[in-house]
C-alpha positions as CSV (number, residue, x, y, z in Angstrom):
1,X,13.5,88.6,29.8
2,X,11.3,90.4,31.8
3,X,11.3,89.2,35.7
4,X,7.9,90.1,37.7
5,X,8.7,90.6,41.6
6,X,5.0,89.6,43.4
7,X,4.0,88.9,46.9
8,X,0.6,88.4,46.3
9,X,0.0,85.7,43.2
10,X,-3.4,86.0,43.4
11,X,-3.9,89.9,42.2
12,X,-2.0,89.4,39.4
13,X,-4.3,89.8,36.8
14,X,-5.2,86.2,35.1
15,X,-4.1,87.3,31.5
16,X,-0.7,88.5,33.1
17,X,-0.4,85.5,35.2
18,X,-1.0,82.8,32.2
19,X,1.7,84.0,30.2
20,X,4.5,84.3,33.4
21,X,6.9,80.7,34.3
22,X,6.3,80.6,38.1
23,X,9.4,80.8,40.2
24,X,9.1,80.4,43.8
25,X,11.6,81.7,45.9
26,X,10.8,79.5,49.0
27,X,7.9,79.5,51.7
28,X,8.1,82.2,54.4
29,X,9.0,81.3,57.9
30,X,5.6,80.5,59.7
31,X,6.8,82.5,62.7
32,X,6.7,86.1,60.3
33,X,3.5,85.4,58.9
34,X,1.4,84.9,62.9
35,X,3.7,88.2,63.3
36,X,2.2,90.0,60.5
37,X,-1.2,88.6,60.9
38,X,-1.4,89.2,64.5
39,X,-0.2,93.0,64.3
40,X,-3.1,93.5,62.0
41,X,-5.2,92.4,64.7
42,X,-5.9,88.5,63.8
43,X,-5.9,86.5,67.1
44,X,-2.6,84.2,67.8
45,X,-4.5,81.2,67.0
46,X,-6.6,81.8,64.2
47,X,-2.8,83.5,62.4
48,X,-1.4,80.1,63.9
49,X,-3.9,78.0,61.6
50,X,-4.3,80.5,58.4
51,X,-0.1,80.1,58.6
52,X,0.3,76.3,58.4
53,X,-3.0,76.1,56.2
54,X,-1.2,78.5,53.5
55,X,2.3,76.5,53.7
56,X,4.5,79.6,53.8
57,X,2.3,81.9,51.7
58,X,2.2,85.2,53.2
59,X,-0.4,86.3,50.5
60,X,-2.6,83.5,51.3
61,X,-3.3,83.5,54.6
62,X,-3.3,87.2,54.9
63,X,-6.2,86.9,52.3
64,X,-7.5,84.0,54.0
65,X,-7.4,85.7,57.3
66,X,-8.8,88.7,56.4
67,X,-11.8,88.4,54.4
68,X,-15.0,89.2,56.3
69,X,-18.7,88.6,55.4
70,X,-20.8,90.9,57.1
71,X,-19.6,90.5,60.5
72,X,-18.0,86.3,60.1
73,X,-14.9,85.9,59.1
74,X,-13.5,82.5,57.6
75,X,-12.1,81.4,60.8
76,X,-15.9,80.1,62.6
77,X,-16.4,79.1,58.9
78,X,-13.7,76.3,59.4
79,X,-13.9,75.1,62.3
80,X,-17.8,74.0,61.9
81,X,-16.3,72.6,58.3
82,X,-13.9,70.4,60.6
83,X,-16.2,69.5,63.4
84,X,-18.7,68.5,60.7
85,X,-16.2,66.4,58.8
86,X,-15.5,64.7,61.9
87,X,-19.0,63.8,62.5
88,X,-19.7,62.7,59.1
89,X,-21.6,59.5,58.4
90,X,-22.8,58.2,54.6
91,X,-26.7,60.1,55.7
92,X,-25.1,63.4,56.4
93,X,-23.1,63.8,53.0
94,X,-25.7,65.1,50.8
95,X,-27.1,67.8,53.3
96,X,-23.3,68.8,53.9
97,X,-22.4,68.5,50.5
98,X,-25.3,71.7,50.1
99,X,-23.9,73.6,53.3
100,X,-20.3,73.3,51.6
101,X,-21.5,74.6,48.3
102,X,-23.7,77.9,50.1
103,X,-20.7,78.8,52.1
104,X,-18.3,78.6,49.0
105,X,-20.8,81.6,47.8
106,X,-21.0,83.4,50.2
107,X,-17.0,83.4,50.5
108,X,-16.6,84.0,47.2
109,X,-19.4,86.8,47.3
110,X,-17.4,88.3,49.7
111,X,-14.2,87.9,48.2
112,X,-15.1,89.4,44.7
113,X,-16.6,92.5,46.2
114,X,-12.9,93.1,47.6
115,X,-10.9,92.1,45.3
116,X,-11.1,94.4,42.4
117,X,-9.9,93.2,38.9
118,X,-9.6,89.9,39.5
119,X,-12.5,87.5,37.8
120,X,-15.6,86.1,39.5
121,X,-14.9,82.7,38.0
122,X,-10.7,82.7,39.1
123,X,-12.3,83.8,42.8
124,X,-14.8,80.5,42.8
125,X,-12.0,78.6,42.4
126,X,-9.8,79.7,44.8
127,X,-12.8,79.3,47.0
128,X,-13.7,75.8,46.4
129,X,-10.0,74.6,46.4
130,X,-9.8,76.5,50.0
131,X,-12.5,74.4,50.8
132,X,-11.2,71.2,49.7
133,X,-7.4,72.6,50.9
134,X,-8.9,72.6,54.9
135,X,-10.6,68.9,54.5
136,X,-7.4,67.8,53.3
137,X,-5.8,69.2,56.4
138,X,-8.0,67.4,58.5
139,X,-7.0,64.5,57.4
140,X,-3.3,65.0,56.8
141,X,-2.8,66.0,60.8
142,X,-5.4,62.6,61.3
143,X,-2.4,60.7,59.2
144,X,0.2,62.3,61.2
145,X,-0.8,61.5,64.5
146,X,-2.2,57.7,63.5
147,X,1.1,57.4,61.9
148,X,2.6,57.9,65.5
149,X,5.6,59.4,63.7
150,X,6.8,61.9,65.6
151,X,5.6,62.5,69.5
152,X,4.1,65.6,68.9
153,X,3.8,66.2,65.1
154,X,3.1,70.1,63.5
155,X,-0.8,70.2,62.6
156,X,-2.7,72.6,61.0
157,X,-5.6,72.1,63.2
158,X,-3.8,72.4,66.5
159,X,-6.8,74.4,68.0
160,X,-9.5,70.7,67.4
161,X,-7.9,67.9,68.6
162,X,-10.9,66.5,69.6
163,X,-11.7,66.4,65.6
164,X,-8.7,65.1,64.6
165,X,-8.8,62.4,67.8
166,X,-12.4,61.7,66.5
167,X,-11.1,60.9,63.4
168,X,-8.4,58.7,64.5
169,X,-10.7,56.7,66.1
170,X,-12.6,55.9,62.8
171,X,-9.4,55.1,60.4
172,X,-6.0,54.5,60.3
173,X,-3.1,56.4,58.7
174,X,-3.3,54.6,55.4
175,X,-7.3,56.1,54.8
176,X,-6.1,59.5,55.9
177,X,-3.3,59.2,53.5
178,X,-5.8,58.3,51.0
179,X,-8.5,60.9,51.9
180,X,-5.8,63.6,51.3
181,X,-5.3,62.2,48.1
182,X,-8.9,62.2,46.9
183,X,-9.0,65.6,48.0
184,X,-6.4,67.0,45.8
185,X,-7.6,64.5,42.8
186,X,-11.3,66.7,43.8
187,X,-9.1,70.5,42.8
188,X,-8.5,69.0,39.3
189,X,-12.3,69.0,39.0
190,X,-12.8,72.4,40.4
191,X,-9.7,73.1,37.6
192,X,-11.7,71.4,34.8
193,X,-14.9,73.3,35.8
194,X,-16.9,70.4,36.7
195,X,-20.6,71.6,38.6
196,X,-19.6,72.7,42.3
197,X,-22.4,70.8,44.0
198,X,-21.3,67.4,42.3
199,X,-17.7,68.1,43.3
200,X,-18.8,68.2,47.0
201,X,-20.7,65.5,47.0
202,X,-18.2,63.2,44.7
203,X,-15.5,64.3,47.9
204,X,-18.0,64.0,50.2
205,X,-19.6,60.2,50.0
206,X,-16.1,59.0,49.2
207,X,-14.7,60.3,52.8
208,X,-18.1,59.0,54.6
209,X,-17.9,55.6,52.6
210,X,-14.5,53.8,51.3
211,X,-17.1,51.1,49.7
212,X,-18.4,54.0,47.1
213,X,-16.3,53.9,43.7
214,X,-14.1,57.0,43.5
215,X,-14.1,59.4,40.5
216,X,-11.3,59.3,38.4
């Protein structure tokens, strides 16, 4: 038996990582990962969000955090992916669906000139599920706070409530619970290598729409 120590699942090479049994020794306390972040210069409130968004991966949302295009990083990225979820009506879906699938290339563009040996195709991925990953965020913290649960629930998009009030002005917690879902149903499509733009669109119309027939 041959036990692999990584902090960083995503450089392992893919031929390495197909033939390893996962075992994952538990996430890391949000509170170290803004620590690290923000000592390597990432603001309090952009380590804040990359922490919750990665659930306790250190790896992730120091990649996440980090990765620069020219001189954006992914932080303005997602907030105008939030603010324009918000605001999304059945007209918009298309046109966003197109903005979606430029800015997962030019992340990914971005992210494969940085990452070395890892392949272009495992990098798309990764960026299209990142994608999909923040949408179902939205929508999770929507749940929470419809859901009343808790008086002041942990959300991942702390820094636009008025995005996540937007929203809970349109549904209720059951269709955020249900958008999540539809979101990670979306990932097994970016898994079976279904077309990008048709991905997008598929998630899209479905979270502007509840009368439009989901994919399976």
């Amino acid at each position: 038996v041959i036990i692999l120590l990584c902090s960083r699942l995503d450089n392992m090479l893919p031929t390495t990582l197909s033939r390893c049994q996962l075992v994952r020794l538990g996430a890391v306390d949000q509170d170290r990962i803004v620590t690290q972040l923000t000592a390597d210069g990432i603001s309090e409130t952009e380590a804040l969000y990359w922490a919750r968004f990665s659930q306790g991966s250190l790896g992730r949302a120091d990649a996440w955090a980090k990765l620069e295009m020219k001189s954006e990083t992914v932080y303005p990225i997602k907030k105008e992916l939030v603010e324009k979820i918000a605001a999304l009506e059945l007209p918009d879906a298309v046109n966003l669906s197109e903005w979606m699938s430029k800015t997962a290339k030019k992340i990914a563009a971005a992210w494969t000139s940085s990452a070395g040996n890892v392949s272009a195709t495992d990098i798309t991925r990764r960026v299209q599920k990142g994608l999909i990953r923040m949408i179902a965020c939205l929508y999770s913290d929507v749940m929470k706070v419809a859901s009343g649960s808790a008086d002041s629930p942990v959300l991942v998009n702390f820094d636009q409530p008025d995005c996540i009030e937007m929203l809970t002005q349109k549904i209720d917690a059951d269709a955020a619970a249900g958008h999540v879902e539809f979101c990670y149903r979306m990932n097994r499509w970016v898994d079976s290598s279904v077309n990008e733009k048709l991905i997008f669109e598929q998630l899209l119309l479905n979270l502007s729409n509840s009368d439009i027939l989901m994919g399976s």
